[in-house]
C-alpha positions in Angstrom: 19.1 14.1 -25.8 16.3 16.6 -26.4 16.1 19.7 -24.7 12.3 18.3 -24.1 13.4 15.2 -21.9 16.2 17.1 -20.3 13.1 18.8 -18.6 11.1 16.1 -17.8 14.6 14.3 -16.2 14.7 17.4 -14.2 12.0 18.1 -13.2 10.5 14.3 -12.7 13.8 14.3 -9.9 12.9 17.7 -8.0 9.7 16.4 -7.7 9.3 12.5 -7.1 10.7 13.1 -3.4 7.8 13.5 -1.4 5.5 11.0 0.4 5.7 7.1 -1.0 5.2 3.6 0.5 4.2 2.6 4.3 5.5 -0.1 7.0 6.2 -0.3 10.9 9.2 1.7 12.3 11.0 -0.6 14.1 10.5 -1.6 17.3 7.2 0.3 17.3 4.4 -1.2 18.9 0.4 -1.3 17.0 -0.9 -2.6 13.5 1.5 -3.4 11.0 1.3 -0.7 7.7 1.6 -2.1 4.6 1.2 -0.3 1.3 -0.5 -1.4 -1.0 1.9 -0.7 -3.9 -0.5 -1.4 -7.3 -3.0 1.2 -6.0 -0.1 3.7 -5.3 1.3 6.7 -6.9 4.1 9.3 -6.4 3.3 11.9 -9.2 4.6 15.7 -9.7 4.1 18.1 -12.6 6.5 21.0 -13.7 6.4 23.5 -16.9 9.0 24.0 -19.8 8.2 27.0 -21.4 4.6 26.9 -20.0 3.5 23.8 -20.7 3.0 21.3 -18.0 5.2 18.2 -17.7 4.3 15.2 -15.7 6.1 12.4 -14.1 6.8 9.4 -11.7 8.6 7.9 -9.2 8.7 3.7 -9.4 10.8 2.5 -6.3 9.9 4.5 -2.4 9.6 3.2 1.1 8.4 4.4 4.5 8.2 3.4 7.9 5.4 4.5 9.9 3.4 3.9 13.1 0.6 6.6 12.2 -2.4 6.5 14.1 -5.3 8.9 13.4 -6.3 9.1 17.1 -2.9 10.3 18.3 -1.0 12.0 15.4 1.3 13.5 17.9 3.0 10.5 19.2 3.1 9.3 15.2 6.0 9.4 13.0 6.7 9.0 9.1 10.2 8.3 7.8 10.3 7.9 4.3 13.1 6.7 1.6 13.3 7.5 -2.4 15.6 5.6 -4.7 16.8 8.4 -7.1 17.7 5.9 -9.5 14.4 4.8 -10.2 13.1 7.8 -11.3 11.2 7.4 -15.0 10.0 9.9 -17.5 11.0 8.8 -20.6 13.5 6.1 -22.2 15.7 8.4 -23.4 15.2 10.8 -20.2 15.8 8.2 -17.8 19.7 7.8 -18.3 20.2 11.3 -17.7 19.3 11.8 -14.2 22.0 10.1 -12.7 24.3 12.7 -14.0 25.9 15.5 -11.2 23.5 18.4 -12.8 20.7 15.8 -11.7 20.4 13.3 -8.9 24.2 12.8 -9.1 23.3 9.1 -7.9 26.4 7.6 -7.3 27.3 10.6 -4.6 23.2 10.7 -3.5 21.8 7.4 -4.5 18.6 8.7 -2.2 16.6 11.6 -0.7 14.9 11.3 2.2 11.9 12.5 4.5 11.9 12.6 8.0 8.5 14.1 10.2 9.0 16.3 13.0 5.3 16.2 13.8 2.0 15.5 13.2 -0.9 17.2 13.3 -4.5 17.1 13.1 -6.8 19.5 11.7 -10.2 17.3 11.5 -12.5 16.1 8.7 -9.3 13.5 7.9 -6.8 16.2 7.4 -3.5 16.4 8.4 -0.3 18.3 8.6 3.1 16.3 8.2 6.0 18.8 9.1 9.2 17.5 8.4 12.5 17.5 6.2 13.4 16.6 3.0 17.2 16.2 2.0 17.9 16.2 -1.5 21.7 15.6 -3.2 22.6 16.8 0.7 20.6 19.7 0.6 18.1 20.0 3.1 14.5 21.9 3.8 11.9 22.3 6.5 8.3 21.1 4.6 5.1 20.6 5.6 3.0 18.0 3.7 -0.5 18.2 3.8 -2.5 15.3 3.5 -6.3 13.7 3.3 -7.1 10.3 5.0 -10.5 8.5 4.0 -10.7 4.9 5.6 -13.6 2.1 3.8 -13.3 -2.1 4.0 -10.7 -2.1 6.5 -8.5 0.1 3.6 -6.8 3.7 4.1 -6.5 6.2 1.2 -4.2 8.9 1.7 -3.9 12.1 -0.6 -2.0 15.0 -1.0 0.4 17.2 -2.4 2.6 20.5 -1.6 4.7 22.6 -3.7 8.9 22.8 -3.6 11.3 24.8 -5.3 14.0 22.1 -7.2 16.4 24.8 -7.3 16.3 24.6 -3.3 17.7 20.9 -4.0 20.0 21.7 -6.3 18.2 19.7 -9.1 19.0 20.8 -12.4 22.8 22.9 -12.0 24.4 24.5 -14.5 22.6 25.6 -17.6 19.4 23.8 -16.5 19.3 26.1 -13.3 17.7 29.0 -16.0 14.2 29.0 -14.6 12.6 31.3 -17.8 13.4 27.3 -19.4 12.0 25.1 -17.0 10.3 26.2 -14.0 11.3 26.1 -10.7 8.3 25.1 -9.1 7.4 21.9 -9.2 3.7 20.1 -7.4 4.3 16.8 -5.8 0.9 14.9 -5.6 0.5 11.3 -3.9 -2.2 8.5 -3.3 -1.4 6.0 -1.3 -3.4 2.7 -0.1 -2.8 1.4 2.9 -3.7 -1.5 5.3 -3.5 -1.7 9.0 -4.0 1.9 9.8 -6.5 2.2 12.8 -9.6 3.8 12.3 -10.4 7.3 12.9 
């Protein structure tokens, strides 16, 4: 394998594990959340050597009960399939491995909020914590909500260190190769979010 898609396998991994697809929490009362999952992205982009490489994440789900009128009684749990990750065919293979995702001991990371907040004009602040390959970090996920026909579009993005995760051990962990930051940046359509 290239040295090329060893970065992209990295860095598509340290990056894919923010915000993703939306339904009810259960037992929640309100609207039902459903994503709608053609119109939907989970994107990052890292450098090697100073060039900028970009990535996806295919498989993600949430549950949610977000409402833009009370974002303090809302919360966002989220769930990433490390296995799905995709950058290249001949990238793709390699994130499994321990320097990875090590999937078969972490076959997923996950997000949980601790709080909502609003900050007006559609913004919001998500704080929360994302565990990666059992490591775990306090972020805070900023986010844009724009509501027209009955359909939500939320956008964002926020910055994390992979080396925080433990994505890309041994050799790969030489950040003047392949950076150690990495920007996460989502869209994601929803229906059944209540207005504003």
């Amino acid at each position: 394998m290239t040295f090329s898609s060893h970065l992209r396998a990295l860095s598509f991994g340290a990056a894919g594990l923010l915000l993703a697809s939306l339904s009810p929490i259960a037992g929640a009362a309100g609207p039902v959340i459903a994503l709608v999952a053609p119109q939907s992205e989970v994107g990052f982009t890292i450098k090697q050597m100073g060039v900028p490489v970009s990535g996806r994440f295919k498989r993600f789900a949430v549950q949610t009960n977000f409402d833009p009128k009370s974002p303090q009684t809302s919360q966002v749990s989220l769930r990433f399939e490390l296995a799905s990750a995709t950058i290249s065919a001949d990238a793709d293979p390699e994130l499994g491995k321990p320097d990875w995702f090590a999937t078969a001991k972490f076959p997923q990371a996950t997000f949980q909020s601790t709080g909502i907040k609003a900050l007006g004009g559609g913004k919001f602040e998500v704080a929360g914590k994302l565990s990666i390959k059992g490591n775990s970090r306090d972020v805070v996920v900023p986010m844009q909500l724009a509501q027209a026909g009955g359909v939500s579009t939320v956008t964002g993005g926020l910055p994390i260190k992979r080396l925080d995760f433990k994505v890309g051990e041994g050799d790969w962990a030489d950040t003047s190769f392949v950076a150690n930051d990495v920007q996460v940046k989502f869209k994601l359509v929803l229906q059944g979010v209540p207005a504003q």
